[in-house]
C-alpha positions in Angstrom: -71.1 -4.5 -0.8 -71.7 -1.2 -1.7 -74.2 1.5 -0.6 -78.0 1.8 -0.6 -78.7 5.3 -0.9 -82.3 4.3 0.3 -80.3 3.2 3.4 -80.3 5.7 6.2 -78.6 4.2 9.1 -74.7 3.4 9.7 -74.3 -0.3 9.7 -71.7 -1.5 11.0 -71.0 -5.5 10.9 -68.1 -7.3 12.5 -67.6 -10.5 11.6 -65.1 -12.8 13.2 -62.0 -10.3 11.7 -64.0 -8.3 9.2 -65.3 -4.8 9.6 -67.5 -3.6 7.3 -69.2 0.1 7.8 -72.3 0.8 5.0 -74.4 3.3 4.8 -75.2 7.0 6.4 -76.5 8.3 9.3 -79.3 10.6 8.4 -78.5 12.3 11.1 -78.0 15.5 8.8 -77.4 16.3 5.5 -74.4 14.6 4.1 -71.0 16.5 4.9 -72.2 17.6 8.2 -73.3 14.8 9.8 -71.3 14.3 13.0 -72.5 10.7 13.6 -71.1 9.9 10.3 -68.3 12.0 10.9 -67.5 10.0 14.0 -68.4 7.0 12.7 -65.4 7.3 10.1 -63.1 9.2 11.8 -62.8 5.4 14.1 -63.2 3.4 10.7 -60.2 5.3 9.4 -57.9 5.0 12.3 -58.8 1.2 12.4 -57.6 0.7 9.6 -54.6 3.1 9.4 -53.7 1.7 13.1 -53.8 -1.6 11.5 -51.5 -1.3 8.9 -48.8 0.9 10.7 -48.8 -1.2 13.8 -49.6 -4.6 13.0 -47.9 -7.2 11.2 -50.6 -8.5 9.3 -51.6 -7.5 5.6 -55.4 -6.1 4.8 -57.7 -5.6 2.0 -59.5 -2.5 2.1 -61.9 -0.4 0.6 -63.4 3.0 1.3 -65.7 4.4 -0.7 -68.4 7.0 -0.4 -71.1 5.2 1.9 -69.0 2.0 2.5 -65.6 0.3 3.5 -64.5 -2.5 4.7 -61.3 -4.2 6.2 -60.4 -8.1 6.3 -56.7 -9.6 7.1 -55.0 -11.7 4.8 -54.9 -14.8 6.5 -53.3 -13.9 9.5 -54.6 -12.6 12.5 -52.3 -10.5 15.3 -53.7 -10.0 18.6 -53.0 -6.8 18.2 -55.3 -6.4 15.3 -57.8 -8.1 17.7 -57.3 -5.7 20.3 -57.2 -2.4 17.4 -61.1 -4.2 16.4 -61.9 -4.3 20.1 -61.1 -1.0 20.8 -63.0 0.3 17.3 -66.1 -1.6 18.6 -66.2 0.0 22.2 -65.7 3.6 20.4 -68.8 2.1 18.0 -70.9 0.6 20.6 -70.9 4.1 22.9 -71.9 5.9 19.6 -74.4 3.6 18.7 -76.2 3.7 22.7 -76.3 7.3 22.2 -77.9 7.6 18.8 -79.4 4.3 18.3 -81.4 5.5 15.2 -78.7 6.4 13.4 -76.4 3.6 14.1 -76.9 -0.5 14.2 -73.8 -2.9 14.8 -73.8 -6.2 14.1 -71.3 -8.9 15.5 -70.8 -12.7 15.2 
């Protein structure tokens, strides 16, 4: 993982229960960007939803540029549901500003 500074568009992949979120949005400069800011203001509460209302464990990361989120081993449905709900907040971001924002699922 990690970020491309050369990268300037979100990217956000899901991947069977993986979500990983690189890059930024270009949108405008860095701190003031409200795509970004939107982007990670869902990214955050995904994850802080999942661990304070699911029974599952998670590794994390978030960084400058790039997180990430992956169960260990077991899979709730309502962790499902939590990454459902993250991807229709995505998706409706990502129709809007399509140059700023790609998702990618499995």
């Amino acid at each position: 993982g990690g970020y491309d500074w050369g990268q300037i568009m979100i990217i956000v992949k899901v991947k069977g229960s993986s979500v990983e979120v690189s890059g930024h949005a270009g949108h405008s400069p860095i701190g003031t960007d409200i795509v970004c800011a939107w982007i990670s203001a869902l990214y955050q509460t995904l994850v802080e939803s999942a661990m304070e209302l699911t029974d599952g464990t998670y590794k994390t990361s978030s960084e400058a540029g790039f997180g990430y989120i992956k169960p260990n081993g077991y899979v709730g449905d309502e962790y499902k549901l939590l990454v459902r709900s993250f991807l229709i907040g995505i998706n409706g971001i990502a129709s809007s500003y399509p140059d700023y924002v790609k998702v990618i699922t499995d």
